[in-house]
C-alpha positions in Angstrom: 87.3 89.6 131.0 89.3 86.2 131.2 87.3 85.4 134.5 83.6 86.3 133.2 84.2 83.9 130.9 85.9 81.4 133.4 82.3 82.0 135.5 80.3 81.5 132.2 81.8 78.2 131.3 81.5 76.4 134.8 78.2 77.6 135.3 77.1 76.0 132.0 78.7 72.9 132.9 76.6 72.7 136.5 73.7 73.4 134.4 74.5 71.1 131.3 74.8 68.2 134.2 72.1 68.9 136.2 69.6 69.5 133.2 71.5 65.8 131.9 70.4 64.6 135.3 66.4 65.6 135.2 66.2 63.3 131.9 68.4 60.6 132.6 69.1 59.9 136.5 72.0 57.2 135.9 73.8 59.4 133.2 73.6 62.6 135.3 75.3 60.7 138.1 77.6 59.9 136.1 78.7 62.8 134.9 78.7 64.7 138.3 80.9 62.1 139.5 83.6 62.3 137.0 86.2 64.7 138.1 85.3 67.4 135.9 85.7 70.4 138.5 89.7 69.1 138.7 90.0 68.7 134.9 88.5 72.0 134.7 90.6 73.6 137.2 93.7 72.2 135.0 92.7 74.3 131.7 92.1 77.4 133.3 95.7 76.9 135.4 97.4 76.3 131.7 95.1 78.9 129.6 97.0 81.4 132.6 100.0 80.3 132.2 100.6 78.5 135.3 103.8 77.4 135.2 103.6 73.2 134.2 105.0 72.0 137.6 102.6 73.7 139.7 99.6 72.2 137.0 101.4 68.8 138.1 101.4 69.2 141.4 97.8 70.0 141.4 97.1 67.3 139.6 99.3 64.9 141.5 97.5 66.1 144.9 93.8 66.2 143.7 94.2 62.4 143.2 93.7 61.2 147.1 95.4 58.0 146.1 98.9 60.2 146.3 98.8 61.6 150.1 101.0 60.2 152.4 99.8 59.6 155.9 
């Protein structure tokens, strides 16, 4: 159940921007270029009880400032 929901909510977010986007061109790409797909991936690690340090070291690596060449 947990995952038709997880479907529902990012769908309506894709939809929410886009339809954002058709009024208001500057807004929209705004919003599809904040990192909401990683913030979103973040709630749904916590909300399964993801332990906290792999949630941190998701969000540590989804930053590309933190990679090491």
């Amino acid at each position: 159940m947990f995952i038709i929901i997880k479907y529902l909510v990012t769908a309506a977010l894709v939809v929410l921007i886009s339809e954002v986007a058709k009024r208001s061109e500057h807004l929209g790409a705004l919003l599809a270029s904040l990192p909401v797909v990683t913030l979103l991936v973040l709630v749904w690690l916590h909300l399964e009880g993801t332990p906290t340090e792999k949630v941190a070291n998701h969000a540590f690596y989804t930053n590309s400032t933190n990679y090491v060449i």
